[in-house]
Backbone as CSV, one residue per row, in Angstrom:
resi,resn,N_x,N_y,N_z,CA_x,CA_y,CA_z,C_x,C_y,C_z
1,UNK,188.956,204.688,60.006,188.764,203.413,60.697,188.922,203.595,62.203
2,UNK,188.386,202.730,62.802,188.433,202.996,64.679,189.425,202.658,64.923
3,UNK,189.425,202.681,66.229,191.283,201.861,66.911,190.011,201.063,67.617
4,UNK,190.658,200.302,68.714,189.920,199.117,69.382,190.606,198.859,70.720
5,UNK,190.070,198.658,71.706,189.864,199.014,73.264,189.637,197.519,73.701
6,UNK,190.520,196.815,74.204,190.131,195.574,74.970,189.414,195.875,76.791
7,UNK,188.243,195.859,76.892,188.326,196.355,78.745,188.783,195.171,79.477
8,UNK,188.921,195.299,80.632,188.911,194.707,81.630,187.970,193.477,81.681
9,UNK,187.175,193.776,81.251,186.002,192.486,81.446,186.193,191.663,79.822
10,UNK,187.223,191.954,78.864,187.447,191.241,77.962,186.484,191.366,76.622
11,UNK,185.946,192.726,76.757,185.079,193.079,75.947,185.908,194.197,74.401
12,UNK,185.302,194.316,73.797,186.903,194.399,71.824,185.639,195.431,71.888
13,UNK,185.850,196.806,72.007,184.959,197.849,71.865,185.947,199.206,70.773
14,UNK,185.306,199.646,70.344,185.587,200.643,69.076,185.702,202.411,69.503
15,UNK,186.408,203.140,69.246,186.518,204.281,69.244,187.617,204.884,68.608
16,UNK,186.805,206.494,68.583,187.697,207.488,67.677,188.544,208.571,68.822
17,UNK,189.677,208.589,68.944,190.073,209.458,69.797,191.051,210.705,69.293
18,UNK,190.677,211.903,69.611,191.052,213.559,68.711,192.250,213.520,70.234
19,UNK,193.564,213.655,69.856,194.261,214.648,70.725,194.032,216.316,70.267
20,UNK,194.194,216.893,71.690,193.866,218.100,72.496,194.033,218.352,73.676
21,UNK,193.479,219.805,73.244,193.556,220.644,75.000,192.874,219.967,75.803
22,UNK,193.102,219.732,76.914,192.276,219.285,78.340,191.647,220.727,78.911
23,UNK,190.927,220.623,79.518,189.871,218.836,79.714,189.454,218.348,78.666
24,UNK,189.214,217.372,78.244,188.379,216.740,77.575,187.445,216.502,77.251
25,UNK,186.562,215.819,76.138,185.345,216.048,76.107,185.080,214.288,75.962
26,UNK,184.168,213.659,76.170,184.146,212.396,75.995,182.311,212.190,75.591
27,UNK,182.262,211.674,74.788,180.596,211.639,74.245,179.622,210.434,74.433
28,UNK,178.932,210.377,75.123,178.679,208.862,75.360,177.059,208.728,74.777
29,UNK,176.954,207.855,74.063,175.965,207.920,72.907,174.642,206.764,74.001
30,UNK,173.476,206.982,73.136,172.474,206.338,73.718,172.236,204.624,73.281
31,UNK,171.068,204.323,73.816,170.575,203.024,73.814,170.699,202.269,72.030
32,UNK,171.184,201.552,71.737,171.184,201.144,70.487,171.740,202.316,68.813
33,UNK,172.481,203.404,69.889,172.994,204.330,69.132,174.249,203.595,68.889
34,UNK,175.153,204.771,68.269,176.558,204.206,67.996,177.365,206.008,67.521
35,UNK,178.687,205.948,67.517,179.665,206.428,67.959,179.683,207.542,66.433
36,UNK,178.531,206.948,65.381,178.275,207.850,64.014,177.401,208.444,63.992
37,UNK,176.199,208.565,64.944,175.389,209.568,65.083,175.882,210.921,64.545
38,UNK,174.715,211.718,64.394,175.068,212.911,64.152,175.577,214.076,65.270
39,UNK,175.119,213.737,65.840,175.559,214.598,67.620,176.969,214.299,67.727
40,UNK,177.340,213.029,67.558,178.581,212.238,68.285,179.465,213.206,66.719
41,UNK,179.345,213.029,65.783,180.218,213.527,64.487,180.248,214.981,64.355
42,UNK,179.400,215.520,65.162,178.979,217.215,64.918,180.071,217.406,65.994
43,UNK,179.925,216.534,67.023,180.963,217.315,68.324,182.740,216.633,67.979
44,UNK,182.471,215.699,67.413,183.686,215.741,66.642,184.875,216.847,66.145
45,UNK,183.755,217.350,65.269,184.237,218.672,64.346,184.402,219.588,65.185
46,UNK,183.425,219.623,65.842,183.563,220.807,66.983,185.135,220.841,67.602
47,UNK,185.363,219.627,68.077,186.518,219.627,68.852,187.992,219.590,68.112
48,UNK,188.089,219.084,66.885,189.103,219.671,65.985,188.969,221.087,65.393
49,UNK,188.376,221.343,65.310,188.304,222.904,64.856,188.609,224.144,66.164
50,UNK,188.708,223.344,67.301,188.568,224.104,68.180,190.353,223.668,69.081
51,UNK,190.433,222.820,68.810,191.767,221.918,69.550,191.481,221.355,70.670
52,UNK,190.244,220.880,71.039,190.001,220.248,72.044,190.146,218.547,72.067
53,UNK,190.560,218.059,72.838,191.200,216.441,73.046,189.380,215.698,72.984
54,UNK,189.242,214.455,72.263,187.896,214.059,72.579,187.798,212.335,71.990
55,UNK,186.868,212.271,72.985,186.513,210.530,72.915,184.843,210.236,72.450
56,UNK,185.009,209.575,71.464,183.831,208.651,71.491,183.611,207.617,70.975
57,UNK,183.016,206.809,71.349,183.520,204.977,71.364,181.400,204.477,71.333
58,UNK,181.938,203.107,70.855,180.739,202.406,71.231,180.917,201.357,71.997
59,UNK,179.718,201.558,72.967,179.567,200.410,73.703,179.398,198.491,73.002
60,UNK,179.977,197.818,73.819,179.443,196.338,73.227,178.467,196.033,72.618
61,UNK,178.359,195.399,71.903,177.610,194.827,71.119,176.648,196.678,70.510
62,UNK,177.568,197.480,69.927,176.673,198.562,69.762,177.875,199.141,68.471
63,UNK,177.107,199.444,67.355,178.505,199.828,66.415,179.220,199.296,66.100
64,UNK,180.450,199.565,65.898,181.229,198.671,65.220,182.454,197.875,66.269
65,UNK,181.828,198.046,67.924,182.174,197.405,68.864,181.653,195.681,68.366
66,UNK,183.075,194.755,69.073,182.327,193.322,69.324,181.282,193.225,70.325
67,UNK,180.966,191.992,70.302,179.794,191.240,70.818,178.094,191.961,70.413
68,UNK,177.033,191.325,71.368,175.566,190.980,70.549,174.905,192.279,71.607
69,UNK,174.311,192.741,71.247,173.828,193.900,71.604,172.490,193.098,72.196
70,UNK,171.625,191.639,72.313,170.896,191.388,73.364,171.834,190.750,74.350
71,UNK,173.320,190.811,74.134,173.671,190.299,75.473,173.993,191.047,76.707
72,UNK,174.209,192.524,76.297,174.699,194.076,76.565,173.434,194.201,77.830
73,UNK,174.003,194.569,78.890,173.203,195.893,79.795,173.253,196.516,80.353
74,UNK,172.765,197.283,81.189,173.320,198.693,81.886,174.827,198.446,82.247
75,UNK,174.726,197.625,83.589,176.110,197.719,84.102,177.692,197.409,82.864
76,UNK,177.366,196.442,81.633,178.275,196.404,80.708,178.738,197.776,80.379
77,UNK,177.675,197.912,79.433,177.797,199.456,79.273,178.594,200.228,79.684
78,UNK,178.060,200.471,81.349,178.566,201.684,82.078,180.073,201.045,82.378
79,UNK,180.638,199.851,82.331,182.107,198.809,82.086,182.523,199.430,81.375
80,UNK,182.371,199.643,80.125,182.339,200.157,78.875,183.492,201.411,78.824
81,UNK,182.113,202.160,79.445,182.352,203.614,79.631,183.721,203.891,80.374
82,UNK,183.572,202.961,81.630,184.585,203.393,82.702,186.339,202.773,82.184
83,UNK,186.417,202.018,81.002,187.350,201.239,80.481,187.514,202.143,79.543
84,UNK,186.883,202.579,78.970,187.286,203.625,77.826,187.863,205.213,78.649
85,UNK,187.465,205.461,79.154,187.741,207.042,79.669,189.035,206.676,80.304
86,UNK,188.998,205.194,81.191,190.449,205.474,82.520,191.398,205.199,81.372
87,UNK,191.552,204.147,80.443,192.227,204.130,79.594,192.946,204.849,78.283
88,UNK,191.819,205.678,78.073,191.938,206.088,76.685,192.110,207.929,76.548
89,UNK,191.769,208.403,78.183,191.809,209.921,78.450,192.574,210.288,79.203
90,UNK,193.083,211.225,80.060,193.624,211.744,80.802,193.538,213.076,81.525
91,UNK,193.370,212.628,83.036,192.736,213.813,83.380,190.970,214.021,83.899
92,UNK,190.586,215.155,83.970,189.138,215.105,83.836,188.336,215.556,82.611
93,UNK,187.557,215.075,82.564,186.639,215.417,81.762,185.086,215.849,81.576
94,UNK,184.707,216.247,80.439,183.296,216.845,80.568,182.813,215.411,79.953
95,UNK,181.873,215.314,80.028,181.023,213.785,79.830,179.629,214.358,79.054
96,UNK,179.766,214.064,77.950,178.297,214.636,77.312,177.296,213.299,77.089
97,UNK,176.255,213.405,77.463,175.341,211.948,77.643,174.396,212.155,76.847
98,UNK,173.501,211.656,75.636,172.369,211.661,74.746,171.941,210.237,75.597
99,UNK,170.464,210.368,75.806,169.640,209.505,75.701,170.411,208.657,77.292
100,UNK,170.578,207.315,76.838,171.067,206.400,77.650,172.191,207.119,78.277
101,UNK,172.928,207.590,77.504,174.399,208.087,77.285,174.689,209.191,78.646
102,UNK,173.394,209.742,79.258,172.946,210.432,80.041,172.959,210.219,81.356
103,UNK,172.601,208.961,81.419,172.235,207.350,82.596,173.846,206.457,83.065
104,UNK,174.193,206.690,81.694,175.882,206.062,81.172,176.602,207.096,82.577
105,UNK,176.553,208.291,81.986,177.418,209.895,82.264,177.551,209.271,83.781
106,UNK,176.294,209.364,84.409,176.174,209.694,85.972,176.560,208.573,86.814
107,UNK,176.719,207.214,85.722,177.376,206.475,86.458,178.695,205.995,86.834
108,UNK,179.078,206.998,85.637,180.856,207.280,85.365,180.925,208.258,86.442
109,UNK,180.523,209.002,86.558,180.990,210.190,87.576,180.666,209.554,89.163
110,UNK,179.696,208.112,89.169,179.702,208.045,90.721,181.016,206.923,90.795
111,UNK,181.422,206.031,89.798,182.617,205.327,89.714,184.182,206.067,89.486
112,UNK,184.162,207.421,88.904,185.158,207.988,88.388,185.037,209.179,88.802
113,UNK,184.884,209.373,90.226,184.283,211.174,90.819,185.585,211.997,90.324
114,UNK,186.877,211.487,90.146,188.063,212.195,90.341,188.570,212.813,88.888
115,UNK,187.886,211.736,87.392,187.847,212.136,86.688,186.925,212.918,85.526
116,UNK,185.804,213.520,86.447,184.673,214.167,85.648,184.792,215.868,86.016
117,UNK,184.998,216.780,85.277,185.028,217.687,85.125,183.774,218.748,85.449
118,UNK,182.809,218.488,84.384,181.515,218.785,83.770,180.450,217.826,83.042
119,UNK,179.489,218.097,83.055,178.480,217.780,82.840,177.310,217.953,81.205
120,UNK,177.036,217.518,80.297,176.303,217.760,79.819,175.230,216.783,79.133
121,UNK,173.846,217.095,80.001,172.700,215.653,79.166,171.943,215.911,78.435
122,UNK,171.965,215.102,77.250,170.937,215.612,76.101,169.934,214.773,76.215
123,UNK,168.752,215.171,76.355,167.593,214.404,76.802,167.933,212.719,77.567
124,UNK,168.931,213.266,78.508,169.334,212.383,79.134,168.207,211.210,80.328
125,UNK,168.290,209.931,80.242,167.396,208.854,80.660,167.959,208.167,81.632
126,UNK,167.762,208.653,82.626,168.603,207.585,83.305,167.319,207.243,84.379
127,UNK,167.758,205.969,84.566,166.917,204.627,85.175,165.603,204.343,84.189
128,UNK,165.734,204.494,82.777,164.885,204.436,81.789,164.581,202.680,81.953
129,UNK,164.898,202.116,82.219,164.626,200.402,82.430,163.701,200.341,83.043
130,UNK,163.831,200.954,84.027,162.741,200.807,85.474,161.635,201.225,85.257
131,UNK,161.751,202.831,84.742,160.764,203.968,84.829,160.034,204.258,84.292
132,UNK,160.564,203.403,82.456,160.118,203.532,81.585,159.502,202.688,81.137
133,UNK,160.285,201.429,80.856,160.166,199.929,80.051,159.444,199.460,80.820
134,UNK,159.905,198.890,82.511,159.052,198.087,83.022,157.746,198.538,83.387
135,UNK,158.170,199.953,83.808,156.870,200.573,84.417,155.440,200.518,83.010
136,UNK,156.326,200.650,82.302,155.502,200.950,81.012,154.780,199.721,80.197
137,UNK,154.925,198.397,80.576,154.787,196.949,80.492,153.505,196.827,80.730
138,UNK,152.736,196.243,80.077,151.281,195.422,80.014,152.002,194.553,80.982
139,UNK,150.336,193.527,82.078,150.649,192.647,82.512,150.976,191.346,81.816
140,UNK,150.493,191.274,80.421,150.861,190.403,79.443,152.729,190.640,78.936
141,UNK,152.703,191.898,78.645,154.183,192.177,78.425,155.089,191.460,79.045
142,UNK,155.154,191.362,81.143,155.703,191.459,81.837,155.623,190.098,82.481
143,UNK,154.630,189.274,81.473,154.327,187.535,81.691,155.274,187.483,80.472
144,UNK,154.974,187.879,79.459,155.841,187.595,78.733,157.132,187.400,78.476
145,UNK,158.000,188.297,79.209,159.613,188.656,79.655,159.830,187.867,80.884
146,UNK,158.473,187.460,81.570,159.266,185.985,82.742,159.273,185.192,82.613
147,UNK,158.844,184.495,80.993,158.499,183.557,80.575,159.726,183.236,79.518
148,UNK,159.377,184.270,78.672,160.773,183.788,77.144,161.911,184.643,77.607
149,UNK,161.737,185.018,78.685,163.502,186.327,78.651,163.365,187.501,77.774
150,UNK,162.317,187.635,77.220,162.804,189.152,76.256,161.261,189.483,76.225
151,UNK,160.921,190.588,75.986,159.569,191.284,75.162,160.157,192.074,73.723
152,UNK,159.203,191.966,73.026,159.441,192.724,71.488,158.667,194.386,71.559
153,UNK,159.068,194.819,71.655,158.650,196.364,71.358,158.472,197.234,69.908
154,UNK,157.720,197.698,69.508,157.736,198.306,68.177,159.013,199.734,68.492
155,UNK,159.322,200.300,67.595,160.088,200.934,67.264,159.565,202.307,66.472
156,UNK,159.797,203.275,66.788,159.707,204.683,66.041,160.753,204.838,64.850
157,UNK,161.954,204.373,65.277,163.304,204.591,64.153,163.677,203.407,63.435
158,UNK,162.782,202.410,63.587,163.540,201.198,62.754,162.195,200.539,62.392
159,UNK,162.482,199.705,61.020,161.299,198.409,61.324,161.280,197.022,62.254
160,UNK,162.419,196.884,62.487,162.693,196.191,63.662,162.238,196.273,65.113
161,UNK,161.831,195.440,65.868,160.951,196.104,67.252,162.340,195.818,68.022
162,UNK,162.199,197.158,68.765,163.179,196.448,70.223,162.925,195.630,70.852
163,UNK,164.046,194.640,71.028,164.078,193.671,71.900,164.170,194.129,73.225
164,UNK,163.560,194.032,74.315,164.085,194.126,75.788,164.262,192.496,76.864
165,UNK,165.154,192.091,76.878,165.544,191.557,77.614,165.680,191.107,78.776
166,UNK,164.872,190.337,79.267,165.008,189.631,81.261,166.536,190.380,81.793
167,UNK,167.036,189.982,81.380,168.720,190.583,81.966,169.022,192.318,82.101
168,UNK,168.487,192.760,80.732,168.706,194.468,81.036,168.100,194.888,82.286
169,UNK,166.533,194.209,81.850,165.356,194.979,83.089,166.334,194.883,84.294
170,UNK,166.775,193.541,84.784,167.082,193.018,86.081,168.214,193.391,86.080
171,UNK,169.417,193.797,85.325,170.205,194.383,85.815,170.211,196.142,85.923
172,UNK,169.246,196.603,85.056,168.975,198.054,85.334,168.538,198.502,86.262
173,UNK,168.273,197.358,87.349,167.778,197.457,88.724,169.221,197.427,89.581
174,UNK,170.318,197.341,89.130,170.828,197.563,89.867,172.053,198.595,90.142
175,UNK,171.567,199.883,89.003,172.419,200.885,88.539,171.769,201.508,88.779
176,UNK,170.508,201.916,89.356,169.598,202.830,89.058,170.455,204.233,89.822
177,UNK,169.843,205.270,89.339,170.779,206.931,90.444,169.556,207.760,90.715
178,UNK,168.558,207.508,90.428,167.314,208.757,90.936,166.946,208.229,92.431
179,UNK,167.223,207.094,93.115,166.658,206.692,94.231,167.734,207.064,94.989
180,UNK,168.723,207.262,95.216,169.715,207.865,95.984,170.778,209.036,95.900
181,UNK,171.089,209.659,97.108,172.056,210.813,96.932,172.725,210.778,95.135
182,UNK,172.560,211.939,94.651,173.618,212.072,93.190,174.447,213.494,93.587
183,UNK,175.325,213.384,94.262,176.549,214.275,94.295,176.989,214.588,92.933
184,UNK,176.858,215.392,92.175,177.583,216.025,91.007,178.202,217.777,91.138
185,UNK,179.062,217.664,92.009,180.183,218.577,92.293,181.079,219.518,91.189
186,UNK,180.130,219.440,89.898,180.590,220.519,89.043,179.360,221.150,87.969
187,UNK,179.799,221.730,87.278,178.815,222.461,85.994,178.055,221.088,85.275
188,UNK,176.732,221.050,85.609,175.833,220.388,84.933,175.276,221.295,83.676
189,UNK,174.887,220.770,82.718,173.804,221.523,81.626,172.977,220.178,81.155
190,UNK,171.736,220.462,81.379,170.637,219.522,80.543,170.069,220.103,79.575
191,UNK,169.560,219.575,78.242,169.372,220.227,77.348,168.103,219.116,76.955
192,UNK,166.869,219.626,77.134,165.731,218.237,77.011,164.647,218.839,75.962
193,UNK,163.939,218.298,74.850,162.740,218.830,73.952,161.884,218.855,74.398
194,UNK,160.674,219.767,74.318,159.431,219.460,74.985,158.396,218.622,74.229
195,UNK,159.015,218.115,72.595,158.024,217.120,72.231,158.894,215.958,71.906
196,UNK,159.858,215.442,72.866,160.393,214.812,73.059,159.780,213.387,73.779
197,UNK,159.141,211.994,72.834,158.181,211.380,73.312,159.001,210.264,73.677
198,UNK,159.922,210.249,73.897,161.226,208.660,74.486,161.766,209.092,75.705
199,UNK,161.938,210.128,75.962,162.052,210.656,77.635,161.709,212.085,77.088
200,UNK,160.355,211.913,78.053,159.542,213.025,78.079,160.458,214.180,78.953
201,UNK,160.007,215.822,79.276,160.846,216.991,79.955,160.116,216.288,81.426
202,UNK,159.422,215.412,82.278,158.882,215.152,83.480,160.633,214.485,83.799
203,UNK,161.572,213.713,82.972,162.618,213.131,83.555,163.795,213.876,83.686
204,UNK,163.882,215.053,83.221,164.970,216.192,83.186,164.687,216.862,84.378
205,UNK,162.970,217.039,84.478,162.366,217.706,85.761,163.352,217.205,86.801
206,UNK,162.526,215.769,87.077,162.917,215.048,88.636,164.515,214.983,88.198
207,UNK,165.230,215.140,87.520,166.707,214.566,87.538,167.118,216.278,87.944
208,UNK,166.982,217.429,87.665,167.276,218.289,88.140,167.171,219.049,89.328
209,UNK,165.771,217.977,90.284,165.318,218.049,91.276,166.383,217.066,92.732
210,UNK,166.949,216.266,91.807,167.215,215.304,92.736,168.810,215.343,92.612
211,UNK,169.437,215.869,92.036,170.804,216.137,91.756,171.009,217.264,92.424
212,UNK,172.344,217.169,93.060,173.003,217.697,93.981,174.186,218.378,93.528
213,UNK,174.221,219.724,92.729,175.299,220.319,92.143,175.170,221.690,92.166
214,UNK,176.526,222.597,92.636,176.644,223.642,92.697,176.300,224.701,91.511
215,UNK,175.921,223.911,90.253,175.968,224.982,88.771,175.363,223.361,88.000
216,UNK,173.912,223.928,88.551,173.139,223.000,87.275,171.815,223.640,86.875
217,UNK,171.932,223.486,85.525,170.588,224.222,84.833,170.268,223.063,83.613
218,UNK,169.267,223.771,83.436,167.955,223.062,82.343,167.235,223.951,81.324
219,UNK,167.826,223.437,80.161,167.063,224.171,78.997,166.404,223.668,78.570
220,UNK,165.195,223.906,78.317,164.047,223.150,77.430,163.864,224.065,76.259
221,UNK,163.495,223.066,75.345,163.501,223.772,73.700,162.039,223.618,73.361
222,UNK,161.534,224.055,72.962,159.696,223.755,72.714,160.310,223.384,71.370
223,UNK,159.307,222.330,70.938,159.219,221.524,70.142,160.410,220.562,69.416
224,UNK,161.285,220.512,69.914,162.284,219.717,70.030,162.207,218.291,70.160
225,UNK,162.713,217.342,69.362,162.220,215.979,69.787,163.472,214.879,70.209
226,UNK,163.141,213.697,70.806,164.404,213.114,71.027,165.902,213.210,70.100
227,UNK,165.887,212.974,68.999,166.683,213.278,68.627,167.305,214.311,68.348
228,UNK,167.302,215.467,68.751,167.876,216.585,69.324,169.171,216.736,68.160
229,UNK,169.043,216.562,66.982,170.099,216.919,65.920,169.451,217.890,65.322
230,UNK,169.071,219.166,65.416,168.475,219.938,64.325,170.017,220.920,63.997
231,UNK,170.243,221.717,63.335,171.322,223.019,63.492,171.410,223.650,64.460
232,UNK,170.203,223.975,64.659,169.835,224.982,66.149,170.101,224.001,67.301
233,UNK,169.568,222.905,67.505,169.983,222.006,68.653,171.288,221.347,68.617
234,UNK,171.633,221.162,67.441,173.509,220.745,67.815,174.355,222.355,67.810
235,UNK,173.796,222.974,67.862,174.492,224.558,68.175,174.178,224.723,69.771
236,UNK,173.572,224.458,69.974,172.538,224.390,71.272,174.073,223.659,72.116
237,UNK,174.203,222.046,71.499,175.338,221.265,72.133,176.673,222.357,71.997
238,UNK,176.830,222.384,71.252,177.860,223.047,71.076,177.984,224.210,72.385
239,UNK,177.182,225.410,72.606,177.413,226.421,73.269,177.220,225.674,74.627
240,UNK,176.908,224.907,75.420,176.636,223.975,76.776,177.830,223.706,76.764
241,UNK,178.508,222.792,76.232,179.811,222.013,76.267,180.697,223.378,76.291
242,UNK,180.973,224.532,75.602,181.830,225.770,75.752,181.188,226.239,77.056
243,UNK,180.677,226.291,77.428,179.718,226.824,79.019,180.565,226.149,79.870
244,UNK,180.607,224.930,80.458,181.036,223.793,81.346,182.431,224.060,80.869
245,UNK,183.282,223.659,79.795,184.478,224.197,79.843,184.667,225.817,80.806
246,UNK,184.175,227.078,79.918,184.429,228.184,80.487,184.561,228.082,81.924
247,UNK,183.549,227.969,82.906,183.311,227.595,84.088,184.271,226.753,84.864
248,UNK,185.406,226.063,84.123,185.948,225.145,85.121,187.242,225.916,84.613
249,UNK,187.425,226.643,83.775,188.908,227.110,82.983,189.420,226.377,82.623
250,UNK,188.542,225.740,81.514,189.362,225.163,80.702,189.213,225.645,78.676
């Protein structure tokens, strides 16, 4: 069963927390993911078997966190994030980001520079609102979302279409990190698929282009797809996250 995290902003959010060695590892899951993924449970194991200290939680309205997941958006989220780590960790940590979780990472590290260690993004998305959704919007779509507040999107993983929301778009405008300086002052690792069709390898490109870090690299996997759970690709996680530890001595 989870324990449960009241933040600051009064939000009843869910997580599993492993005591361990520091640094830490803290896992921050993607867009409409949750804290049982297979990535998030693989690095689990990883980190008891290994004695490493580790966090992973779901965001609001996401899992078996309270509240409504169309009320949730970037900046909550990244609330989320920054309420769970100052609270619930100690110290610095490595920040592993899937998907959103990626977008999540970099905004913890520009709010929490003192407590991020290392780096690791798994087909990590960040400013995916902007770059992706809106940019990616029919002019009908984008009448549509100024009109009712939401557009319906079909879905690859569910029969359910994603909802996107007037509020995410407009507040994902105001988190964005590819348009300005990204200082990341330790061991980055990106780990992106090349048939990866929800953030294509063009956003790992420019994010490795535009990031500012003494020890950052990029692995691309040919034929690899967003969900990045194969054996070989959660082994993949696995040896990145021991990388970024090694590197900082921890």
């Amino acid at each position: 069963m989870p324990e449960f995290l009241t933040t600051p902003q009064g939000r009843r959010i869910a997580y599993h927390h492993t005591a361990g060695a520091a640094p830490g590892v803290v896992f921050l899951g993607g867009f409409r993911s949750d804290m049982g993924g297979t990535k998030a449970v693989h690095l689990q194991a990883w980190a008891e078997r290994t004695g490493r200290a580790f966090l992973r939680f779901d965001y609001s309205g996401h899992g078996e966190s309270a509240g409504e997941f169309l009320d949730g958006a970037i900046g909550d989220w990244a609330e989320d994030a920054v309420a769970a780590i100052s609270a619930l960790t100690q110290g610095p940590q490595v920040l592993v980001g899937s998907s959103m979780g990626g977008w999540m990472s970099l905004l913890v590290a520009r709010a929490l520079p003192g407590r991020v260690a290392g780096l690791v993004g798994i087909a990590a998305a960040p400013d995916f609102t902007e770059d992706s959704m809106w940019a990616g919007f029919s002019a009908a779509q984008r009448a549509d979302l100024a009109a009712r507040g939401r557009v319906d999107l079909p879905s690859d993983y569910s029969d359910d279409p994603y909802v996107i929301t007037r509020r995410l778009i407009e507040d994902g405008r105001q988190h964005l990190v590819l348009r300005d300086p990204m200082p990341l002052p330790f061991p980055v690792r990106l780990l992106q698929g090349t048939a990866d069709t929800d953030v294509p390898p063009s956003v790992a490109l420019r994010l490795l282009d535009h990031a500012d870090s003494p020890d950052l690299r990029l692995t691309l996997v040919k034929g690899a797809d967003h969900r990045f759970s194969t054996p070989d690709c959660l082994a993949m996680i696995e040896s990145a996250v021991e990388d970024v530890l090694s590197r900082i001595g921890g």
